[in-house]
N, C-alpha and C positions, 0 to 999 in steps of 0.2 A: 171729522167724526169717525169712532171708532165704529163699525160695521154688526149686525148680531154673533153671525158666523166669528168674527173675529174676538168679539168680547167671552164666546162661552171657550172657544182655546186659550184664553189669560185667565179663565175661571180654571178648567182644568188646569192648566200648569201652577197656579197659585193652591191647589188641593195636592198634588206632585210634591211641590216646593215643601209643604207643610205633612203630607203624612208620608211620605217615602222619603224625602231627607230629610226628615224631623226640622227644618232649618227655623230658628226664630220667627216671631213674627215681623220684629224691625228689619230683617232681612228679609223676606217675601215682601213685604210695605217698598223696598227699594227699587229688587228685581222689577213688581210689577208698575212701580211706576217708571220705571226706564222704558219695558217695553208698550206702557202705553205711551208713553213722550214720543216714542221711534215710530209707532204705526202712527199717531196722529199726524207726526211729521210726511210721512209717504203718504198719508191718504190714501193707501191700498188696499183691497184683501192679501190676505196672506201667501195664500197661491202666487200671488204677481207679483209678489216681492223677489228683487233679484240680490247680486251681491253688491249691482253698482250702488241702490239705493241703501244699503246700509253704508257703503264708502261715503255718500254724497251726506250721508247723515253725521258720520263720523267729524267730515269738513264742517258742517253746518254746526255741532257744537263746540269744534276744539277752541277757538276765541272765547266762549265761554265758561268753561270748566278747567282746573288744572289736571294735570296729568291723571293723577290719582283717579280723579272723580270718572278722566274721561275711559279707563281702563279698566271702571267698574262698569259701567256702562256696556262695552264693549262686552264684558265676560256676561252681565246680563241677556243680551241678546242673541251671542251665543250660546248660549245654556239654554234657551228659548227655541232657539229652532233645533238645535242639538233635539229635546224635547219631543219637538212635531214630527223629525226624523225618524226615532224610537218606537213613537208609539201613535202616531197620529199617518205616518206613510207617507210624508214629505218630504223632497228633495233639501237638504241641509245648506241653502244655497249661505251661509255663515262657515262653514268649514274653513275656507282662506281669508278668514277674516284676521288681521295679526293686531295681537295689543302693543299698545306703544312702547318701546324700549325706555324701561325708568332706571336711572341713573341710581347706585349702588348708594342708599347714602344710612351709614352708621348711626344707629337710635342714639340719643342723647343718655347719659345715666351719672350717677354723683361717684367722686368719691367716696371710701372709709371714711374720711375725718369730716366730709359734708355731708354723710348722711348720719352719724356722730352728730353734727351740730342740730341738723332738722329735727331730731328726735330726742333732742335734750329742751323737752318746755317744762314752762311753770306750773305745777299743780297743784288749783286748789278750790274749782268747782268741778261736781259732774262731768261739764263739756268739755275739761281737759282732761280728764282720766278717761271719759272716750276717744278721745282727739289721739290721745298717747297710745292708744289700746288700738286705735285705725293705723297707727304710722306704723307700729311696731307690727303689726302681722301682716300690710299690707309689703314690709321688708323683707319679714320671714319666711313667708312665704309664695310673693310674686302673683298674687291674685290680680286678676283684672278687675276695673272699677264696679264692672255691674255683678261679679261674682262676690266682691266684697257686699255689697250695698242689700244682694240676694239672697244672704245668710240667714239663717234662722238659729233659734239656740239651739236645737236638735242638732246642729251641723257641726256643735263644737263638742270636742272632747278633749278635756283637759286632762283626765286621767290616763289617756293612753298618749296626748299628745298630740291630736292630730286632726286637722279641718276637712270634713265632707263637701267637695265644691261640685258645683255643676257648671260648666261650661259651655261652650259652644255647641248647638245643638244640643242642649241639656246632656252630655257626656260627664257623666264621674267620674271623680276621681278623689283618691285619697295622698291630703296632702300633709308630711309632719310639721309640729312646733317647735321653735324654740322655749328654751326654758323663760327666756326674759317676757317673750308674746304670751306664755300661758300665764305667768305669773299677772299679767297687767289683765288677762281676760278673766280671770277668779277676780279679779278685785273690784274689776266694771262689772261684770252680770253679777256679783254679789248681792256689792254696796252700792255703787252708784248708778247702772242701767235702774231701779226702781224708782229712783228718784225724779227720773226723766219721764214719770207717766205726768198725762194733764188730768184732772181731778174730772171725775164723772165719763173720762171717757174709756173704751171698749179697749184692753190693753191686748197688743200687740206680738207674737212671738221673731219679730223683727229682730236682729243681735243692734242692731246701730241704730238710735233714736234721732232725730232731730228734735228741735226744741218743741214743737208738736207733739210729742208724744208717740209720733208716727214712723214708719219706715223713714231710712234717708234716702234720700233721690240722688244719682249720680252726679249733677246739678250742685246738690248741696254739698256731695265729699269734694269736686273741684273745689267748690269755695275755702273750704274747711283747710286743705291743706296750702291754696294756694296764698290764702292769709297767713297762715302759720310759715310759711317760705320767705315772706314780702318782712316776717320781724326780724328773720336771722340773715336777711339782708345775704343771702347766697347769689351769686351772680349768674342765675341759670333757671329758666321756666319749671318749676317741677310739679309735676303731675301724679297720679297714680300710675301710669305707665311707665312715668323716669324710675318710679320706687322697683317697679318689674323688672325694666331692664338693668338697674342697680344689682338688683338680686341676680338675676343670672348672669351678671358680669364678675361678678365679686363669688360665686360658686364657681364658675369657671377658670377664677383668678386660683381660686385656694382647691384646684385640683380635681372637682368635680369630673364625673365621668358625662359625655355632652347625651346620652341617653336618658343618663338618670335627670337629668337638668329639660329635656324634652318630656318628660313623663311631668314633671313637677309642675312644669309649666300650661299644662294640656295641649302641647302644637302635635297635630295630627302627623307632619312631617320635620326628618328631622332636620332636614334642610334649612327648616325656616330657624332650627335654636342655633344652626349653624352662623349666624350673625354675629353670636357672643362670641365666639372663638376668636374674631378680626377685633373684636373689640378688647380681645385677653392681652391678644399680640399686639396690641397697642400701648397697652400700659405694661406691658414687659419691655417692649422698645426702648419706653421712656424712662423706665427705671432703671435702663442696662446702661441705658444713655450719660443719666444722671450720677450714679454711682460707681460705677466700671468703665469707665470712658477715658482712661488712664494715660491715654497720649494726650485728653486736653490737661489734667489731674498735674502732667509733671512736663508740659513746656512741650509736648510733641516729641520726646525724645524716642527713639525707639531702641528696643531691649537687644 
C-alpha cells in the first residue's frame, strides 16, 4: 500500500509533470503509474528508499517487459526522484541508475514506387476521398497519428499551403503542403467532409470524420490504412509512422538539409532526425550497389 506522505509526492510530481513541463496527459497517466507500480513494489516510504531497491525492482520486472517498456520505466523513476532532489530536499538515491543499452535498430519506411502504390486507391465514396486526403498529407508532411487525428479545420490553410500542428507537449509548429495534399484537402472539406455528418447530430470542427460523424480516433486511422495496405498487398506492416519515417527518408534522399527535416518533423533534438541520415546511406549504398557496381557489370575486369 502506498503510504499518505508518499501519495501527496506523486500528486505533486503529477501537478510538475502537467504545469511546468506541459507534458500530455497520456504521458503523466504513465510516469505515475510506473512510480506507483515501483513504490508498491518496495513497500517503502520514500525517504528509505535506496538505489539497491530500484536495482532489485529493475530485476523483478525485466522477465516481464521488453526493453523498450523497461527503459521507460527506468526514465520514469528517475525523473521522479530527480524531482524530490530539486524541489522536495532529497537525496537522488536514482542518479546511477543506468537505462538499458538498446540496440540501434533502423525504423521501417517504403519506398517511392511503394508509397506510389499505397496512395493510388479507388475513388468513389466520401470514405475514399478522405482515406486519399489522410494518406496524402499524412506523406506530405510526416505528422504523427494523434497530430493527424487532432486537426481541426482552422489548422488547414490551403491558401498559403500549410498545416498548424501541435505536437508533443502541445508545441507548434508550422508545417508546409504539397500541391497534390492541398488539392485533395479543398476537395474533401468542400464536397465530401459534409457528407460525413450523421443527421440530427451536433457537427464537429474535427478535419477527419469517421463514419459517426465524429472525430477519428487513432484506433480508427490504424484501421483505415492498415486495410487499405492488406489491398495493395505490400509486403511490409505500414502504419502512420512507416508514412513519417517514409517522408523523412525520401527528404533526406532528394537532399534535404537534416535541420530543416527536424523542424518539419517537431523532434526537439536533432540527434533523433539524425536516424534518416543511416537510413539515406542505405539506400545510396544500394543504388551504388546496383547501378555502378561495374566490376560485377563486366566479368570483374579491372580498368
Amino acid at each position: 500500500m502506498i503510504e499518505i506522505d508518499n501519495k501527496e509526492y506523486i500528486d505533486d510530481f503529477s501537478d510538475y509533470l502537467r504545469i511546468d513541463k506541459n507534458y500530455s496527459a497520456n504521458t503523466i497517466e504513465s510516469y505515475i503509474r510506473d512510480i506507483r507500480n515501483f513504490l508498491e513494489y518496495t513497500d517503502k516510504e520514500i525517504l528509505d528508499i535506496s538505489k539497491k531497491d530500484i536495482d532489485n525492482y529493475i530485476l523483478h520486472v525485466l522477465p516481464k517487459y521488453n526493453e523498450s517498456s523497461i527503459n521507460r520505466i527506468i526514465a520514469s523513476i528517475k525523473s521522479f526522484f530527480k524531482y524530490l532532489s530539486i524541489y522536495k530536499g532529497f537525496i537522488n538515491v536514482s542518479e546511477d541508475v543506468e537505462s538499458l543499452k538498446r540496440k540501434k535498430v533502423l525504423p521501417k519506411y517504403l519506398s517511392i514506387e511503394e508509397v506510389d502504390k499505397l496512395l493510388d486507391i479507388k475513388l468513389v465514396t466520401p470514405f475514399d476521398y478522405r482515406n486519399k486526403t489522410i494518406l496524402e498529407l499524412l506523406y506530405a508532411t510526416g505528422l504523427r497519428a494523434t497530430e493527424l487525428i487532432n486537426l481541426d479545420l482552422i489548422n488547414i490553410d490551403t491558401a498559403n499551403m500549410v498545416v498548424k500542428v501541435y505536437g508533443k507537449g502541445s508545441k507548434e509548429r508550422i508545417v508546409p503542403l504539397s500541391k497534390i495534399a492541398v488539392n485533395y484537402l479543398d476537395l474533401y472539406i468542400n464536397k465530401y467532409r459534409p457528407m460525413m455528418f450523421v443527421k440530427n447530430q451536433k457537427p464537429t470542427d474535427a478535419l477527419f470524420l469517421n463514419n459517426h460523424g465524429q472525430r477519428m480516433t487513432r484506433q480508427g486511422l490504424y484501421k483505415i490504412i492498415g486495410e487499405i495496405a492488406k489491398t495493395k498487398k505490400i509486403d511490409k506492416e505500414i502504419t502512420p509512422h512507416v508514412l513519417r519515417h517514409s517522408f523523412a527518408t525520401h527528404m533526406i534522399e532528394c537532399g534535404a538539409d537534416i535541420r530543416s527535416v527536424q523542424e518539419l518533423l517537431g523532434h526537439e533534438n536533432v540527434v533523433t532526425t539524425e536516424i534518416y541520415t543511416h537510413l539515406a546511406n542505405n539506400f545510396i549504398k544500394e543504388n551504388y550497389n546496383e547501378y555502378f557496381n561495374r566490376s560485377t557489370k563486366e566479368g570483374g575486369n579491372n580498368v
